[in-house]
N, C-alpha and C positions, 0 to 999 in steps of 0.2 A: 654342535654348533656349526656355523657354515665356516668358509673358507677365507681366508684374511687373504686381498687382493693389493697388490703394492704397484704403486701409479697411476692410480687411477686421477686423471684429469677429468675434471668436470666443465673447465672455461677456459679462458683464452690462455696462452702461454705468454704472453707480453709479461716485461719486466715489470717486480713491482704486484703482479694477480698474485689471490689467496688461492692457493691449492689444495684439495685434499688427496692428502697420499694415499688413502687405502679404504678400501672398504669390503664388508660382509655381504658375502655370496651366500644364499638361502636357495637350497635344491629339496623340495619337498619329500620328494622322495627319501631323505634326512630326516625327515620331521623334524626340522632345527629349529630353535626359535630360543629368547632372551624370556627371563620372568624374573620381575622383581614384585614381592610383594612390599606396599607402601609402610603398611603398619600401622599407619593411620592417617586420616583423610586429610586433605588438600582443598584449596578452592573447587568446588565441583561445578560453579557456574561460571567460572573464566582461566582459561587457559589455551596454549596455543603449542601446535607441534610440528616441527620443522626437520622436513630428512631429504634426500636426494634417492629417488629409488630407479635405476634403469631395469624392467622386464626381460624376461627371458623366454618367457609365453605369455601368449592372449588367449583369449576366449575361453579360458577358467578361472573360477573364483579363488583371490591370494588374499589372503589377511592379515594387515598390516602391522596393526597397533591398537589394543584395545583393555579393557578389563573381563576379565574370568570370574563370576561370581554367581552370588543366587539372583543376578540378572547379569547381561551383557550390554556392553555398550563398546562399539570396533568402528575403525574407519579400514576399506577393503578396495580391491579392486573385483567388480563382480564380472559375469558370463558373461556381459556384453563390452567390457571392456572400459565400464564409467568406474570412476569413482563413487563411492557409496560410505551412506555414512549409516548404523541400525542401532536404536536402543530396543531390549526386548521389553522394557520396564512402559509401558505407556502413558504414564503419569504426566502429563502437563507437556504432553510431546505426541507428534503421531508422525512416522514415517515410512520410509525413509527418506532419505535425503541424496540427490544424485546430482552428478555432474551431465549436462549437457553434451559435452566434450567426452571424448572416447582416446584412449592412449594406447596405442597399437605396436605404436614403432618403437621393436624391440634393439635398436641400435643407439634411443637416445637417452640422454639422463634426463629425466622429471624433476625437479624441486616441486616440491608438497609441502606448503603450507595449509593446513585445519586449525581455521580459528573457534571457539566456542568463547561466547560472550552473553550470557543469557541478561545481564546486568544490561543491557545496552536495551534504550527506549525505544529505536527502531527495531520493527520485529525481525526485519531482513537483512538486520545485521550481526542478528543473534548466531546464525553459523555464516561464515564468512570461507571459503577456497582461492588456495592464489595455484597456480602452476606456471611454472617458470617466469614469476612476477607478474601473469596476469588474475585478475579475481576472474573466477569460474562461475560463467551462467549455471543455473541448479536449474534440472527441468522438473524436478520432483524437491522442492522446498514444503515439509513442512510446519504446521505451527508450532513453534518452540514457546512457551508459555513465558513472560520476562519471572525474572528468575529459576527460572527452571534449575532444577539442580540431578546433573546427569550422573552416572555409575565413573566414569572417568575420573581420577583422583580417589575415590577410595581409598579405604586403608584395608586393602585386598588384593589378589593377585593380577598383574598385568604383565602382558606378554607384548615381545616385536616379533612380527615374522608368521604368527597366528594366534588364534583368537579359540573360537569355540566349537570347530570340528576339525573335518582330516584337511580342512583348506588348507595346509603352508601357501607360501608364497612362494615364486620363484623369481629370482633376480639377485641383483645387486644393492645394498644398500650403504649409503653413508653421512655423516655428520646429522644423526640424530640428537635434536633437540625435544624437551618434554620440557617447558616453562608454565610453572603454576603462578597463577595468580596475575595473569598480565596477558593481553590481547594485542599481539605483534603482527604489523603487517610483514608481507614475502621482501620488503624493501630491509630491514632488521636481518634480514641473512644473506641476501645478494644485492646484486646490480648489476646492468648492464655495461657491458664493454662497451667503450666508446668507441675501439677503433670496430669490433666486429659486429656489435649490436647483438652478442649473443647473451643470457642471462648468465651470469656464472657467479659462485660464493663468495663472500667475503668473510673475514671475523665478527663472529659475533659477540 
């Protein structure tokens, strides 16, 4: 497992802000990572996951959070430093899926918001990215078929921290959220400070 970090602030300190105290430090070189198998499946065409991840390095591929099966389906941070989203399954789907936006700066904290909504009539709402409350241009969107029903949720094995090779990730992570069945905007886990205008967590 990685390393339990105690104070870690992710937002303003004014009285009154949600804090989270701690979080998991992932050193690959560890090969740490969480796995829960579900046991059985879940909504597989709507759900949303919400974590707070600060980097530790760029320009290698880290993987996040995804399932392990006789397909894959992971959201990651790739070599160029976007966000990526790959199902190996190409069934009613052809990817991947990338952020426009590149996350470098190994000093801040990220909120990551990944919505999948394949239930939703518009097609470009079918995968939805917030980063630190904004939704994320995709320079690589795409067609997610409406209902598409992806590997995520299964009742198989899923991991935080890596996915389907020697990629760990490296960073810090905290207040992971996995909600089934419900397509949450990044506004459902923070908000902006009003005195500093920075995003920072609330209770969810």
């Amino acid at each position: 497992m990685g390393v339990l970090n105690d104070n870690i602030r992710i937002g303003a300190s004014a009285a009154g802000t949600y804090e989270i105290d701690r979080s998991i430090r992932f050193n690959s070189a560890d090969t740490a990572e969480f796995e829960r198998d579900f046991g059985s499946a879940g909504n597989r065409k709507k759900w949303t996951v919400s974590f707070w991840f600060k980097r530790s390095t760029i320009g290698a591929v880290g993987n996040l959070f995804g399932m392990n099966g006789s397909y894959n389906d992971y959201i990651f941070f790739n070599a160029s430093d976007n966000l990526e989203w790959y199902v190996s399954d190409a069934s009613g789907y052809t990817g991947p899926t990338t952020t426009s936006a590149k996350y470098k700066d190994t000093s801040a904290w990220y909120h990551i918001v990944w919505i999948r909504d394949t239930e939703n009539a518009t097609a470009t709402d079918r995968t939805m990215v917030y980063v630190n409350g904004v939704r994320q241009t995709l320079s690589a969107q795409p067609t997610v078929a409406e209902d598409f029903e992806g590997r995520i949720n299964e009742g198989e094995n899923h991991t935080i921290g890596h996915v389907v090779d020697a990629s760990h990730c490296n960073g810090y992570m905290a207040e992971f959220y996995f909600i089934d069945g419900n397509a949450y905007a990044a506004s459902y886990f923070g908000e902006t400070d009003t005195d500093t205008g920075a995003w920072i967590p609330k209770k969810f």
